[in-house]
C-alpha positions in Angstrom: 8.8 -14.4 31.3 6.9 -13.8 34.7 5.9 -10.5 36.6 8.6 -8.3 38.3 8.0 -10.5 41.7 8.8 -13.8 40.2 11.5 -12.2 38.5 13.0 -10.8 42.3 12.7 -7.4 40.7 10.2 -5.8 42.3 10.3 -2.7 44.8 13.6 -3.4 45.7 15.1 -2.7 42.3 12.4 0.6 41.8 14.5 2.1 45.1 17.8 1.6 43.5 16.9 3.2 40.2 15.8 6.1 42.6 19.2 6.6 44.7 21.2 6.8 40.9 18.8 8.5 39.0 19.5 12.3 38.7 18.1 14.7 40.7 15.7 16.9 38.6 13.5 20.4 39.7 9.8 18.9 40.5 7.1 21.2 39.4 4.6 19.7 41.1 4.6 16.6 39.6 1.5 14.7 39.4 0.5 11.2 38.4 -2.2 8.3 37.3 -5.7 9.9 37.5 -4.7 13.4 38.8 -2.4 13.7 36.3 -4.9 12.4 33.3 -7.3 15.0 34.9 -5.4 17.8 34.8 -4.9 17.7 30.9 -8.7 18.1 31.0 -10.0 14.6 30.9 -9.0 13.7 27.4 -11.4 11.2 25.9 -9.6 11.7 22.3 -6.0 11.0 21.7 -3.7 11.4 18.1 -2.1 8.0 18.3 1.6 8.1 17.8 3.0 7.0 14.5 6.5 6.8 13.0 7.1 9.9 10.9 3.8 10.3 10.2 2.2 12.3 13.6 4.6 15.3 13.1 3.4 18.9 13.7 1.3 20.3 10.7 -0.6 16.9 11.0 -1.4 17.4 14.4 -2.4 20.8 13.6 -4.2 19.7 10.8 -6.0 17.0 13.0 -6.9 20.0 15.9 -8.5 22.4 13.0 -11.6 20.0 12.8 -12.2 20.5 16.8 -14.1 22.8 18.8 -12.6 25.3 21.4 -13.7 22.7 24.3 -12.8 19.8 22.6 -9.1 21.3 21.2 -8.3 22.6 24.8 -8.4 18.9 25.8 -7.6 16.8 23.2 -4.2 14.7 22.9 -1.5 14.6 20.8 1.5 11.9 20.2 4.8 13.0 18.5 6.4 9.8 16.0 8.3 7.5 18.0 11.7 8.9 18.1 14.9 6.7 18.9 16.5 7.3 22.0 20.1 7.0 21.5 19.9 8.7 18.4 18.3 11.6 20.0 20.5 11.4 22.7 23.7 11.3 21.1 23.3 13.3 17.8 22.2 16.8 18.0 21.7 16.7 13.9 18.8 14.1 15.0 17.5 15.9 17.6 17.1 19.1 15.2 15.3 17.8 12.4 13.2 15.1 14.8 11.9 17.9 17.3 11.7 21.5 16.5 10.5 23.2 20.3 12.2 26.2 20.1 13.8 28.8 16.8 17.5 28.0 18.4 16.7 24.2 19.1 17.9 23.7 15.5 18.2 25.0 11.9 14.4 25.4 9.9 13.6 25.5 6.7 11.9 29.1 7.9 13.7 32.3 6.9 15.6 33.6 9.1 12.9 37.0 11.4 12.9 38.1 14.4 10.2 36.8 16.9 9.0 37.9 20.3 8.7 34.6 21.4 11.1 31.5 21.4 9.0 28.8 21.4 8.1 27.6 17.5 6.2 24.0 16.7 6.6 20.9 18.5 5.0 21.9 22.3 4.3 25.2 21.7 1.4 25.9 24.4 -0.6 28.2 22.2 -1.5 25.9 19.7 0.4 21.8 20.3 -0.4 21.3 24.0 -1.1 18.9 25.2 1.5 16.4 23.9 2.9 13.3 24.8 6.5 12.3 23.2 7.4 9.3 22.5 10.4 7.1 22.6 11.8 3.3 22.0 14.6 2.4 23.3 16.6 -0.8 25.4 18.6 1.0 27.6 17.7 2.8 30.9 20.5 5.5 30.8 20.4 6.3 26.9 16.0 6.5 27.5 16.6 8.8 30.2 18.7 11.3 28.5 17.0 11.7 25.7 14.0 12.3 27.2 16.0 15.5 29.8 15.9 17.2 26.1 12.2 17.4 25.4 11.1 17.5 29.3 10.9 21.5 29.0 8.3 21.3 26.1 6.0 18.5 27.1 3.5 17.2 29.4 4.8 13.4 29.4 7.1 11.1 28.0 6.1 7.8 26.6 8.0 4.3 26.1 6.9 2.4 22.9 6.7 -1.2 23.7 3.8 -1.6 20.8 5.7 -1.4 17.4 6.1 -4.4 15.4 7.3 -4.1 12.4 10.8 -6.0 11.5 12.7 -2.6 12.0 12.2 -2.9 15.8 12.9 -6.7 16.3 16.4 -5.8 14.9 16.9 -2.7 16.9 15.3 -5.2 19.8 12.7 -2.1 21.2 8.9 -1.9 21.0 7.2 -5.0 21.2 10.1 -7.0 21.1 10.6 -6.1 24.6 7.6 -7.8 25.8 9.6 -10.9 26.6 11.7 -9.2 28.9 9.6 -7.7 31.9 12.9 -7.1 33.9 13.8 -4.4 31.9 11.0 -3.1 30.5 10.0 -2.3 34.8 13.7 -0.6 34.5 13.4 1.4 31.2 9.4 2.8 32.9 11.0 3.4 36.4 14.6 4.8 35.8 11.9 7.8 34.0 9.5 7.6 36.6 12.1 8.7 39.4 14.2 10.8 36.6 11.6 13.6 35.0 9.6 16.1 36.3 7.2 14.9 33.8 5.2 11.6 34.4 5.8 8.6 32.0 3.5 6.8 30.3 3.5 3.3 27.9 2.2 1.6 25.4 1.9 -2.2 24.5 0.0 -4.4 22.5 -2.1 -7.7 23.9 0.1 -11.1 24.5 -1.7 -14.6 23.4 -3.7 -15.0 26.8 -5.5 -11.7 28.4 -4.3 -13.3 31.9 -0.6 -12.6 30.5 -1.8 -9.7 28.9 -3.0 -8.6 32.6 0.3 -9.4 34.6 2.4 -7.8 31.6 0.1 -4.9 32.1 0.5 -4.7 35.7 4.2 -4.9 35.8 3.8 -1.6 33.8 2.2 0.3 36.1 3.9 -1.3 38.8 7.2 0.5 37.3 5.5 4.0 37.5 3.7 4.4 34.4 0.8 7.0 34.6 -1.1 5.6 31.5 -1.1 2.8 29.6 -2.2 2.1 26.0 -3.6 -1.1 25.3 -3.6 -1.9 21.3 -6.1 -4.6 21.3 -3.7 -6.5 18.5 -0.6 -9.0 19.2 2.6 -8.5 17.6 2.2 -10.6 14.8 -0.9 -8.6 13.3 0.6 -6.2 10.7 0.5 -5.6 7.4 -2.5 -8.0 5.4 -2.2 -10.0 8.7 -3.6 -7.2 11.0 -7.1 -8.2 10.8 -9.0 -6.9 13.8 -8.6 -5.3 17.4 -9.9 -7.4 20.4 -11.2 -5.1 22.5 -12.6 -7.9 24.9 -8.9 -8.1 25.9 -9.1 -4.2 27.0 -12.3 -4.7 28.8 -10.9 -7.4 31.0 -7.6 -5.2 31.7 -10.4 -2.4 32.5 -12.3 -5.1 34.8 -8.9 -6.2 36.7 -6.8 -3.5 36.9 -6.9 -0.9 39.7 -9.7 1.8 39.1 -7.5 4.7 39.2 -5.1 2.8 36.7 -6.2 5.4 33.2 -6.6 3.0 30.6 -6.3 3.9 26.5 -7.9 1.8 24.2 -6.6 1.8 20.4 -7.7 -0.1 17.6 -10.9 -0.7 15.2 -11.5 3.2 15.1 -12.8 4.2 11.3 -14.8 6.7 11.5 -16.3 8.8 15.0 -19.0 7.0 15.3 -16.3 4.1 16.8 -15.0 6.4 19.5 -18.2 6.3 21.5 -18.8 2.4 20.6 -15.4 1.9 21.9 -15.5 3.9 25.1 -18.4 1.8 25.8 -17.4 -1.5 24.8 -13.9 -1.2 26.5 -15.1 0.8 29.4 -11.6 2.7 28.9 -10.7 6.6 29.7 -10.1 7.6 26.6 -9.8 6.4 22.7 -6.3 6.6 20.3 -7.0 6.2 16.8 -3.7 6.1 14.1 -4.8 4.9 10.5 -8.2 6.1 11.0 -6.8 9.5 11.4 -4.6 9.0 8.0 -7.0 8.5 6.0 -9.6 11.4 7.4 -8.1 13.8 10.2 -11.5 14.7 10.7 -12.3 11.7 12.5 -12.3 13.3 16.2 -14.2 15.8 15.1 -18.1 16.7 15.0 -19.7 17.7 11.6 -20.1 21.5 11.3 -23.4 23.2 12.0 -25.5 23.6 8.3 -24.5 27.3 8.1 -20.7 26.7 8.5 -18.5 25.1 6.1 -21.0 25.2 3.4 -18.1 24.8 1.2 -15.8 22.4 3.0 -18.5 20.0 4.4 -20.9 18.2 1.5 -24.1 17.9 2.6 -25.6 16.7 -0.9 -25.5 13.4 -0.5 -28.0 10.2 -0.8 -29.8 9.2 2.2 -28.4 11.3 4.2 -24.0 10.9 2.8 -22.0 13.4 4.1 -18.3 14.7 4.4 -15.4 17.0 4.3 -14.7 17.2 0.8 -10.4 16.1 0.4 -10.2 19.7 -1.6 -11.3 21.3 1.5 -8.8 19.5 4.1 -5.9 19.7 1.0 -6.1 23.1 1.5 -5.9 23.2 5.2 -2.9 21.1 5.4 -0.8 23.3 2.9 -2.1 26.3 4.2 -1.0 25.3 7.8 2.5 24.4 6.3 2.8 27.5 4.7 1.6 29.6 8.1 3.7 27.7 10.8 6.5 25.5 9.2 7.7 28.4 6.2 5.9 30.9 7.6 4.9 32.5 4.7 1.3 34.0 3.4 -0.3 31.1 2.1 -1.2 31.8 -1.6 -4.4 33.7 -2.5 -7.5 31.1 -3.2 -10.9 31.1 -4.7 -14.0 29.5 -2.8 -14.3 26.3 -3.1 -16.7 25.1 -6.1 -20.1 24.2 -5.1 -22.9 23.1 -7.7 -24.6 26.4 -8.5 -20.9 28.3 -9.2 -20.3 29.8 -12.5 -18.0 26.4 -14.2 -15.1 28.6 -15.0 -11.6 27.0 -16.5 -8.5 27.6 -14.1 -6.6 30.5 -14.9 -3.3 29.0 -17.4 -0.9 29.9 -14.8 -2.2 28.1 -12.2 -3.6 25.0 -14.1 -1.3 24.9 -17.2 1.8 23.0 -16.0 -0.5 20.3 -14.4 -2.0 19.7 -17.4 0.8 19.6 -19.6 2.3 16.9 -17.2 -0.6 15.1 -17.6 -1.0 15.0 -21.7 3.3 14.4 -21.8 4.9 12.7 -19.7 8.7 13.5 -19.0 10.9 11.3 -20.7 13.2 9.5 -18.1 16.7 11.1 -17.5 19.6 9.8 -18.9 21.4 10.3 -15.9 20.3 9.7 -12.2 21.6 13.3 -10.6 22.1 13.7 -7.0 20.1 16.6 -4.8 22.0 19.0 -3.3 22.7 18.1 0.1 21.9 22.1 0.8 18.5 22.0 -0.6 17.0 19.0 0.9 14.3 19.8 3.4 15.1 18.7 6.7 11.5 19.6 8.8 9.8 16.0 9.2 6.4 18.1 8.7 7.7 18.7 4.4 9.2 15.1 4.7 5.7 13.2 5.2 3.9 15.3 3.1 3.6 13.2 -0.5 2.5 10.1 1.9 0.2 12.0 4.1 -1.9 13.3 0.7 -1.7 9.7 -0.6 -3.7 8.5 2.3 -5.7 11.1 2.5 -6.5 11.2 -1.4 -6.4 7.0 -1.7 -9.9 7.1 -3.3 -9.7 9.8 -5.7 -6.2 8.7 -6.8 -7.6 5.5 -8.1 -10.1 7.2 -10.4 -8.3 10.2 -11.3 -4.7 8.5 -12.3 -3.2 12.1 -13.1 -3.3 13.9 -9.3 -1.9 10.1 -8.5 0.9 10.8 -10.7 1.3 14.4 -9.9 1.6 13.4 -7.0 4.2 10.8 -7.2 6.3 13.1 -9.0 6.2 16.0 -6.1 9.7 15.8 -4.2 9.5 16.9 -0.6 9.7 20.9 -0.1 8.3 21.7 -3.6 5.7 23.5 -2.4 4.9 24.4 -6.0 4.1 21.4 -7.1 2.4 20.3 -4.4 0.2 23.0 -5.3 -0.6 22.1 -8.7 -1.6 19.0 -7.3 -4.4 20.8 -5.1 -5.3 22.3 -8.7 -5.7 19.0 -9.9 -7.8 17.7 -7.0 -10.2 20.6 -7.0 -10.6 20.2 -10.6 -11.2 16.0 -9.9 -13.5 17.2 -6.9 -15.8 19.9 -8.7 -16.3 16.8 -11.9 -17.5 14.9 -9.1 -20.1 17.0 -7.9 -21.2 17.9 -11.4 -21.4 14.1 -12.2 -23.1 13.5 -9.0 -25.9 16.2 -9.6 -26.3 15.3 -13.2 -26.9 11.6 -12.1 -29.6 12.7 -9.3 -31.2 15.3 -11.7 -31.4 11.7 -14.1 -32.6 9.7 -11.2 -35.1 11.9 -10.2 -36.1 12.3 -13.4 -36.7 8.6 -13.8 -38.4 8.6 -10.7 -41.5 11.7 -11.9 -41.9 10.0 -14.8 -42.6 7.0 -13.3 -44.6 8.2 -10.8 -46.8 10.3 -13.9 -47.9 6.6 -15.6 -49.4 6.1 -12.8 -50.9 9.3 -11.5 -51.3 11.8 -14.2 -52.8 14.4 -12.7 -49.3 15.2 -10.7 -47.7 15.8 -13.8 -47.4 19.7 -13.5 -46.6 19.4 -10.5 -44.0 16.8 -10.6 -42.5 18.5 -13.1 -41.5 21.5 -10.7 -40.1 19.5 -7.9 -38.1 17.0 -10.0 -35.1 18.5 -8.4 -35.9 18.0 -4.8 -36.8 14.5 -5.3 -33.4 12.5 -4.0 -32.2 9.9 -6.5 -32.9 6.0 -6.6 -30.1 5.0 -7.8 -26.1 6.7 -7.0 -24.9 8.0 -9.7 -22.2 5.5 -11.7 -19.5 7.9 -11.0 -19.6 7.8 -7.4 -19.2 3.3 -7.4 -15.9 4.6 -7.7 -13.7 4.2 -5.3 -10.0 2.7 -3.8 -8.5 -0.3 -6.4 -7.7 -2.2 -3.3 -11.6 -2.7 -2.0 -13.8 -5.0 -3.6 -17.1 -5.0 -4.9 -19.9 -5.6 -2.9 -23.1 -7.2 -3.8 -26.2 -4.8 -3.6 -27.4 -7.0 -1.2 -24.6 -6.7 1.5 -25.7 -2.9 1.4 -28.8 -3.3 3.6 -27.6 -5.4 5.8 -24.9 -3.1 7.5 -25.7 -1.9 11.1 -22.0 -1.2 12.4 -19.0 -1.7 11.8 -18.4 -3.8 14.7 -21.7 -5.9 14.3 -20.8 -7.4 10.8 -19.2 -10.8 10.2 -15.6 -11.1 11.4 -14.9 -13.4 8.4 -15.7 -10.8 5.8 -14.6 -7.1 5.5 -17.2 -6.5 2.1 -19.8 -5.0 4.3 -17.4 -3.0 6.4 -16.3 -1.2 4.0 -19.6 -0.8 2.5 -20.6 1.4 5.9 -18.0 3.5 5.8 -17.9 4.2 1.2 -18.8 7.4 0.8 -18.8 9.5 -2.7 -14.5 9.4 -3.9 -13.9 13.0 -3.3 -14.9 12.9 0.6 -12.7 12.4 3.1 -13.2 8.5 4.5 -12.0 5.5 6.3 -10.3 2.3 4.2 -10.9 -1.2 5.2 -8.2 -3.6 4.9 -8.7 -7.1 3.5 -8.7 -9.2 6.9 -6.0 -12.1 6.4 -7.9 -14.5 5.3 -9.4 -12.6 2.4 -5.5 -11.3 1.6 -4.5 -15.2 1.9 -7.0 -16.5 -1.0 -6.1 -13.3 -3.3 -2.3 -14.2 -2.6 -1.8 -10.7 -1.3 -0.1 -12.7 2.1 1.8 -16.3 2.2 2.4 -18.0 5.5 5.7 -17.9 7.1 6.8 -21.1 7.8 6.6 -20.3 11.6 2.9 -20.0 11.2 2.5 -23.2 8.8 4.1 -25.1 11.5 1.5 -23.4 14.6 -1.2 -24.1 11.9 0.0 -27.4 11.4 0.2 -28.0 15.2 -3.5 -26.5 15.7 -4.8 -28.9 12.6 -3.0 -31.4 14.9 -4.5 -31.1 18.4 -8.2 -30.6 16.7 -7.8 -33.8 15.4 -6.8 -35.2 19.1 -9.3 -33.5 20.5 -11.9 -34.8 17.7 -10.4 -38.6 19.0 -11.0 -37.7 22.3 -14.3 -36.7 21.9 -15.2 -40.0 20.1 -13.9 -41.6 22.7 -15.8 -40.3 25.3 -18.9 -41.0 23.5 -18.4 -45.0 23.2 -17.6 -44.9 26.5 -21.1 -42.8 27.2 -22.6 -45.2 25.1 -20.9 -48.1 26.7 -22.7 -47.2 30.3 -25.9 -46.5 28.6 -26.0 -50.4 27.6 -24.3 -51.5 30.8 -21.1 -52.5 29.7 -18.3 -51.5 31.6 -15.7 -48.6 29.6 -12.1 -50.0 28.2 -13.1 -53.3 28.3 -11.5 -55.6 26.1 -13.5 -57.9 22.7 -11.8 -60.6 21.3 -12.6 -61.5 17.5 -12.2 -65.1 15.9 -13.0 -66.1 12.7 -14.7 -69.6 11.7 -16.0 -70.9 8.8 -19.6 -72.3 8.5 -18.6 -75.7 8.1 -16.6 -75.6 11.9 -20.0 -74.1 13.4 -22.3 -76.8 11.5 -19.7 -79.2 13.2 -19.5 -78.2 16.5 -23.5 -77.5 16.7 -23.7 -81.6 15.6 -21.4 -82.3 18.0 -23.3 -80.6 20.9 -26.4 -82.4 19.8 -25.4 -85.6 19.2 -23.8 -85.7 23.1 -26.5 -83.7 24.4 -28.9 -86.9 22.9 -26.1 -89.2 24.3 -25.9 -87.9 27.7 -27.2 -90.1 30.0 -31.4 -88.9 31.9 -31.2 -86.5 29.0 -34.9 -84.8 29.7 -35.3 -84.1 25.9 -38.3 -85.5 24.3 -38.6 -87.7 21.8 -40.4 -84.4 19.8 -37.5 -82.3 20.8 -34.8 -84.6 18.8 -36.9 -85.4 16.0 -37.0 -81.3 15.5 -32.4 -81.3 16.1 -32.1 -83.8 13.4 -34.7 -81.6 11.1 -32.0 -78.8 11.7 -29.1 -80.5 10.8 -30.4 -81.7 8.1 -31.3 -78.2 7.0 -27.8 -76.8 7.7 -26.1 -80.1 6.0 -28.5 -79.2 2.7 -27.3 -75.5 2.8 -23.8 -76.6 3.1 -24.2 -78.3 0.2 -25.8 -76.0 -1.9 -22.6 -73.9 -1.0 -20.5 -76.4 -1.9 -21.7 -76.5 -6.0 -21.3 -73.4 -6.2 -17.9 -73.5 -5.3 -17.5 -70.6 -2.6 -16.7 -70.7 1.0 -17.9 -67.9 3.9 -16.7 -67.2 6.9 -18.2 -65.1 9.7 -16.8 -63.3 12.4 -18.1 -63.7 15.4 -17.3 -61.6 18.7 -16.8 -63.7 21.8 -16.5 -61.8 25.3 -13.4 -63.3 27.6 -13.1 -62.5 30.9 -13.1 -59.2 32.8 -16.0 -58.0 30.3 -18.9 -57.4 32.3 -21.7 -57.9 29.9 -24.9 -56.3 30.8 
């Protein structure tokens, strides 16, 4: 793997994918910055996401913008497969809906002025990027000639990991191949009217991560999306984004090179932390945007959405309330993907509201499904081929609401099975589950304003022991005063998070300030009451490993293994470079060598008489007569303690080191 030069595919192979391409009408085809700046800038991007980014979600998503923001902001459409959509017309007409003849709808059949109908229609889905994987130049091309009409750009996937694509070898499983992911980029580049765009995730090193990158836009890619993530991070092993690695793309690449970040993104408050951390054009958000489609958006001024947006909240807690954006989402599939009147709706309940009961003919069959139960069928049947929905926007909805309503399904366990039991198309059923969650909503606020009247309460009558003479007055205001304590009702949220300690509460700032190793106070700053719409935290991997949520593959046992194994070099090293530190300090000389011989007392007793009986012998011997009275007072000393030794029956030896040569001693 190497850049396009190394590989002897560089400029020479971008002309020959030019001469063989087919010719196309221009309309004044722009590219890089011009192009990013004629879609207004966008600073705000709908990430792409299989089956899940489909029309009345990106609808849904543009509904919380305002006019200046909406004209701007961009939109992904799921990753669609290119030789399918090439090759099978059935594929193309269910996958991407431009036009009333571009394929049959689940619409009844009118008459309309205009042609165009969902996916790129420029009154209300522009702009919009589609997106495609695919392996092969040719088949890539000619399934993106069918959506060039109704777009503004077409995008390569070279970012999904997820086993589907390994098999299929296309998205990130490309990454290893940089001569033809240049080919797939360029053969669009010199074939559409429409730029081309990518999007890949970060390799091991950022300096590969920077040549990768570069052989991107080498190949003609207008923008590129950086997912701060590598391959391998999915599922309970996606843990968090390194944006560090987009910040040094940003630093390295070419200035006019329009860089999207992606990743981290929970709530708003991110975008702008991002932008600044990454120094990128623009921010792409994906599960954020699941789990609140609000998240691009600003909160509405006091006097609008009185109803949708709760305001009542402790220290300051706020929100679009999941009733609220429930019935925006069913509302816009009713408008645009039927085309019907959505059904007739009261206000939304707020505290203060008459508490009436649901009429029985909205509320009656979700509450007999929820007191019995349908016994299971004897016999599996099989749907109707004729009256399965084919739109992808009915198709994702029962896993769009279960992302959306992931915190109130765990406390309320009937709109969870409601839910479950809502097949695709059912539109009535999918309303008596909005029955259910504005019944599960307005018990929330009625238990949240019960708990603060309690609190509050508490609080004036505390205060009165002390003072009183505020007594009267207290008694008045006991209403205003915002509560200690949340109510019990609103600990609840999703199964999946844990419970954090009081303590972890005042210690959030952000939710890229916390501790990597720990996602309990994460999710703390972003917990809001259960029936607002909000952002969930994923267990980073190794809180999934310790609950046994994840288990290793053995690929990753083996790099662990290796890892364990070069610390513990390295940790040799180390002490090896200390001795040897330590070895200069004294004077000695590093890596030289220590002989050690063992003797026994008795042999040193020995060869110390020896030296001192021949050093008395030895001839003009200058030695006192003093001097060998005090040698023979020794060995008699050494003889005594030999043996003393020698009644108590034991026998010592003693090592002792002796330098030989070529160690310099100091």
């Amino acid at each position: 793997m190497g850049s396009i030069a190394a590989n002897g595919e560089g400029g020479g192979e971008g002309e020959g994918e030019a001469n063989t391409a087919p010719s196309c009408t221009r309309r004044n085809k722009l590219s890089g910055r011009a192009f990013y700046e004629s879609l207004g800038s966008p600073k705000m991007i709908l990430a792409p996401m299989v089956d899940q980014s489909e029309f009345a979600w990106r609808m849904l998503t543009r509904s919380f913008l305002d006019p200046e923001t909406k004209s701007s902001f961009l939109a992904y459409t799921p990753m669609l497969h290119a030789r399918l959509f090439a090759e099978t017309a059935k594929y193309r007409e269910h996958a991407f809906q431009p036009t009333r003849c571009s394929g049959p709808t689940d619409a009844p059949p009118q008459s309309h002025q205009s042609k165009h109908y969902l996916d790129g229609n420029p009154a209300f889905d522009r702009p919009l990027f589609v997106q495609f994987c695919a392996n092969d130049p040719d088949e890539l091309l000619k399934a993106a000639k069918h959506v060039e009409p109704y777009c503004d750009a077409v995008d390569l996937n070279l970012g999904c990991p997820q086993g589907i694509a390994k098999k299929g070898n296309y998205g990130a499983f490309l990454q290893e191949d940089w001569g033809l992911v240049y080919r797939l980029i360029n053969r669009l580049h010199h074939g559409l009217s429409v730029p081309v765009t990518a999007k890949i995730r970060i390799l091991e090193k950022k300096e590969k991560t920077l040549e990768y990158a570069r052989t991107v836009v080498s190949a003609g890619a207008s923008i590129l999306t950086v997912h701060g993530r590598q391959r391998d991070q999915k599922g309970h092993n996606t843990g968090l984004a390194d944006w560090s690695v987009i910040r040094y793309l940003r630093e390295n690449l070419p200035r006019d090179t329009v860089l999207f970040a992606n990743g981290n993104i929970l709530r708003h408050e991110d975008i702008e932390r991002c932008l600044a951390a990454t120094g990128a054009d623009g921010v792409m958000s994906a599960e954020g945007n699941l789990n609140d489609p609000s998240i691009f958006g600003k909160p509405p001024a006091p006097e609008e959405g009185s109803r949708e947006y709760w305001r009542g909240g402790r220290d300051g807690e706020s929100g679009w309330r999941m009733d609220a954006v429930m019935r925006r989402y069913l509302d816009i599939i009713h408008t645009h993907v039927l085309e019907t009147d959505p059904p007739k709706r009261r206000p939304l309940f707020v505290p203060g509201d008459p508490i009436e009961s649901h009429p029985i003919d909205d509320i009656s069959s979700a509450v007999t499904e929820k007191q019995q139960p349908p016994p299971p069928p004897s016999k599996k049947r099989k749907r109707d081929p004729a009256q399965k929905p084919r739109s992808p926007n009915l198709l994702a909805m029962q896993t769009h609401l279960f992302s959306l309503l992931r915190p109130l399904v765990a406390k309320h366990t009937d709109v969870r099975d409601a839910l479950a039991r809502s097949r695709a198309g059912d539109m009535p059923a999918y309303e008596r589950v909005l029955t259910l969650v504005e019944e599960a909503t307005k018990q929330g606020l009625l238990e949240y304003e019960s708990g603060a009247a309690a609190a509050a309460a508490a609080a004036a009558a505390a205060r009165d022991q002390n003072d009183p003479s505020h007594t009267a007055n207290n008694a008045s205001s006991a209403s205003d005063t915002p509560p200690v304590n949340p109510p019990p009702s609103l600990s609840n949220v999703a199964s999946t998070q844990e419970t954090i300690p009081p303590s972890s509460l005042s210690t959030v700032t952000s939710t890229h300030e916390t501790n990597s190793s720990s996602s309990l106070s994460t999710a703390a700053s972003v917990r809001k009451a259960y029936f607002l719409c909000q952002a969930y935290v994923r267990p980073l991997p190794a809180e999934a490993l310790a609950k046994g949520s994840m288990t290793l593959s053995k690929k990753e046992k083996q790099r662990r293994q290796q890892q364990q194994q070069q610390q513990q070099q390295q940790l040799v090293a180390n002490a090896k470079e200390e001795e040897d530190d330590l070895a200069r300090a004294v004077g000695l000389e590093p890596g030289g060598r220590v002989q050690v011989e063992t003797i026994t007392p008795n042999e040193g007793v020995a060869a110390a008489a020896a030296a001192a009986a021949a050093a008395a012998a030895a001839p003009g011997d200058p030695a006192s007569a003093a001097e060998l009275d005090e040698r023979k007072k020794k060995k008699k000393n050494v003889e005594a303690e030999e043996v003393e030794e020698g009644e108590e029956g034991t026998t010592t030896t003693a090592s002792v080191e002796i330098p030989k040569e070529g160690l310099v001693c100091g």
